[in-house]
C-alpha positions in Angstrom: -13.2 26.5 7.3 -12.8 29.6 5.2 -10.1 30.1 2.9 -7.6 32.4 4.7 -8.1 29.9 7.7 -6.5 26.8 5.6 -3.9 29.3 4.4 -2.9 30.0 7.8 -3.1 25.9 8.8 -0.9 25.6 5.8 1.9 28.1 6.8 1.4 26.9 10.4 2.1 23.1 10.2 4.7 23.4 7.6 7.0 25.5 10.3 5.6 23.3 12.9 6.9 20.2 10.9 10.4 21.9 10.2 10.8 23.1 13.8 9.4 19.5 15.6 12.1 17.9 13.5 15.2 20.1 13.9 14.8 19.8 17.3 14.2 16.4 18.0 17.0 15.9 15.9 19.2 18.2 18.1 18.0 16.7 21.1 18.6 13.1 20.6 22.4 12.9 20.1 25.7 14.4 19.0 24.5 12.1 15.6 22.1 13.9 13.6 19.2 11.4 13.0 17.7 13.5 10.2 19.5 15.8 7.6 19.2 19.1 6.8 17.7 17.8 3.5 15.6 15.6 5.2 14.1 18.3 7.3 13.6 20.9 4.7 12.2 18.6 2.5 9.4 16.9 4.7 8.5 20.7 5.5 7.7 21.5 1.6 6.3 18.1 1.4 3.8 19.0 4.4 3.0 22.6 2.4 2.3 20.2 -0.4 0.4 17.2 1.6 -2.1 20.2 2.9 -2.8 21.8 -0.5 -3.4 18.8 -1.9 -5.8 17.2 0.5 -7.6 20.5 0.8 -8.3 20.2 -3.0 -9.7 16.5 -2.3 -12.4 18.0 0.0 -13.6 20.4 -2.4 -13.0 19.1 -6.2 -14.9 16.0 -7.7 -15.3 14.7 -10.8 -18.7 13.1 -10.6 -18.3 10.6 -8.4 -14.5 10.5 -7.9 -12.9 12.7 -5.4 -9.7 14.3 -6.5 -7.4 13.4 -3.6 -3.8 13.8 -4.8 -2.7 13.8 -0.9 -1.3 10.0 -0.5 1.4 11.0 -3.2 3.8 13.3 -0.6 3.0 10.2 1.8 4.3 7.8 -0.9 7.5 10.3 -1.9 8.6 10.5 2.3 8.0 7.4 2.8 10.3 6.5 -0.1 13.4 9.5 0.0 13.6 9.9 3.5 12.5 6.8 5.0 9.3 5.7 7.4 9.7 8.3 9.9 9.5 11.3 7.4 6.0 9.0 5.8 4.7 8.8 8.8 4.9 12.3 9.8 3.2 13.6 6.5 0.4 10.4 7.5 -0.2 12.0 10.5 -0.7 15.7 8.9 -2.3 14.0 6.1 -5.0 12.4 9.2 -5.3 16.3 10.7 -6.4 18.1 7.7 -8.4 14.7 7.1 -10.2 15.7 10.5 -11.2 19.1 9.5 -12.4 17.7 6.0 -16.4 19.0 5.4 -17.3 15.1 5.3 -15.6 14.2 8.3 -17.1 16.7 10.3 -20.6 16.3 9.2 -20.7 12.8 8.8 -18.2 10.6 11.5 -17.7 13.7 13.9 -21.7 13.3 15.1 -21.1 9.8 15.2 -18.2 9.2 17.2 -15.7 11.6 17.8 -12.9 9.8 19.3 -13.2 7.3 16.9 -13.3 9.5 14.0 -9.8 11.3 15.0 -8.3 8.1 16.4 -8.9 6.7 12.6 -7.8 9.6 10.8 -4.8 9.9 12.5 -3.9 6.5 12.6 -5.0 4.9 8.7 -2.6 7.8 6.9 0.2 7.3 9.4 0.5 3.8 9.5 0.2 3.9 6.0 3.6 6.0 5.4 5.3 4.3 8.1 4.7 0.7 6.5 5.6 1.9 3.2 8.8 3.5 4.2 9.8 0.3 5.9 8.8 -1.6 3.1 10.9 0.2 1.0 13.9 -0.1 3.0 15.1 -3.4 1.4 14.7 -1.4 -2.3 17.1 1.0 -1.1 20.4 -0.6 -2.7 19.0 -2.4 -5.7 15.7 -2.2 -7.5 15.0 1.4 -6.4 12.3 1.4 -9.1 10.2 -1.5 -8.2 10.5 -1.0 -4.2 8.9 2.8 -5.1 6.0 1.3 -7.3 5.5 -1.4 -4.5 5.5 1.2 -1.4 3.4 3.6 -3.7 0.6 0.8 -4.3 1.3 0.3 -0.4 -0.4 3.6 0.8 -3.4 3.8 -1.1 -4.5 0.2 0.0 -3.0 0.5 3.7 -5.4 3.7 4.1 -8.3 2.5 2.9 -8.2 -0.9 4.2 -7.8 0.6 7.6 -10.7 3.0 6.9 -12.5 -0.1 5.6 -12.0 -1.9 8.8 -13.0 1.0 10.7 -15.9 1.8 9.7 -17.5 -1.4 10.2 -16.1 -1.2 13.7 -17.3 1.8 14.8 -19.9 3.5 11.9 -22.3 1.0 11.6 -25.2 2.7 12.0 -23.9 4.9 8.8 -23.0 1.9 7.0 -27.3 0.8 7.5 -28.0 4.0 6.8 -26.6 4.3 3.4 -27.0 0.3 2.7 -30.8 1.1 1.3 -30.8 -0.9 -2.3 -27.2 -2.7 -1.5 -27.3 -6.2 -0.8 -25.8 -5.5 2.4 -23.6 -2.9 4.4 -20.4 -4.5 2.9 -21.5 -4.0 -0.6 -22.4 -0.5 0.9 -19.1 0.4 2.3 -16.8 -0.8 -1.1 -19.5 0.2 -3.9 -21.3 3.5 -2.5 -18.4 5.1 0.3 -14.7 3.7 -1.2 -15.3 2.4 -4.7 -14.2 4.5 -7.5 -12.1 7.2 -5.1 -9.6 4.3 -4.2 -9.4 3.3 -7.7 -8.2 7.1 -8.4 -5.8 6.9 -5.5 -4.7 3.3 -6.4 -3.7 4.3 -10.2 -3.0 7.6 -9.7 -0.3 6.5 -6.3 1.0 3.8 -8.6 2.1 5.9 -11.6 2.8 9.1 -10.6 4.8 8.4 -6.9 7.5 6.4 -8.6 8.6 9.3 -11.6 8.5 11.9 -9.2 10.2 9.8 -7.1 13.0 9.1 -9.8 12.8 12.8 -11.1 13.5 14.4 -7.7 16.6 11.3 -7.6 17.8 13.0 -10.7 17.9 15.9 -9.8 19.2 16.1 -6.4 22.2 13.6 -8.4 22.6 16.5 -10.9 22.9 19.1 -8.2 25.6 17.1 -6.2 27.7 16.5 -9.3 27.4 20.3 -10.0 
């Protein structure tokens, strides 16, 4: 995709995401579900989740990716509960889809498969982290945000772990050639030192934003 095109898939899903929630939140009941807040927010976070994915696909460091895109998963999941994490999962899966790697690796492969997996690893990963959270939400704010922040990282790539071996096998033997076997394959050659990044990088930043944003959004209300 050229440039102007993710531009336009940024603008695009970040109204989509604003206008999807207002009005499921009008439509349920008299009781807002979501807040204003909540609504606004996931919206920049989706600008954000996009940008920062779309970075991932084209910026390494040797062997390490530079995917920053699980950390808006982490922070939804943890302001604004499983339902706002599992919506930026799910946008986090569709600009996953239309990653260079995806397409020209998995897509020949198996398609379904590929957008089934996508979809699903990122989602369930916000979703389980913002329930996860939920008993943090009273007392030890702090440690239920590193917990659900470690959560995500190892959530998605387990999943894509698991997936792959079910359904990209013949990739797996393809790339095996000097590993002891496809499993050594899979975690040394496909995930290794990328879900280290994630890991460490999930782990430490997620919970100071998450605290900074706390701060701030305090220091607003007391104003």
């Amino acid at each position: 995709m050229e440039m102007y095109e993710w531009v336009r898939l940024i603008i695009v899903l970040a109204v989509a995401a604003v206008i999807v929630l207002a009005t499921f939140n009008q439509s349920l009941s008299k009781k807002k579900i979501f807040s204003t807040k909540m609504i606004a927010a996931t919206g920049v976070l989706t600008a954000i989740e996009i940008v920062l994915q779309i970075i991932g696909n084209f910026i390494t460091i040797g062997p390490v990716s530079i995917n920053l895109s699980l950390i808006p998963i982490a922070l939804g999941a943890i302001l604004y509960g499983p339902v706002c994490g599992a919506f930026l999962g799910f946008i986090n899966g569709l600009t996953v889809v239309f990653a260079p790697s995806t397409l020209a690796i998995f897509m020949p492969i198996n398609p379904l498969a590929t957008i089934l997996l996508c979809l699903l690893k990122s989602t369930l990963a916000g979703l389980i982290a913002g329930f996860v959270y939920l008993p943090f939400r009273k007392k030890n704010q702090f440690v239920g945000s590193i917990i659900s922040s470690m959560l995500v990282p190892v959530i998605n790539t387990g999943l894509f772990a698991v997936g792959s071996l079910l359904f990209f096998r013949s990739f797996l033997e393809s790339v095996a050639v000097g590993f002891p076997n496809i499993y050594a394959a899979l975690f040394l050659a496909i995930i290794g030192w990328n879900f280290v990044f994630e890991f460490l990088i999930n782990t430490i930043l997620s919970p100071g934003l998450t605290r900074i944003v706390r701060v701030v959004d305090n220091k607003r209300r007391v104003a």
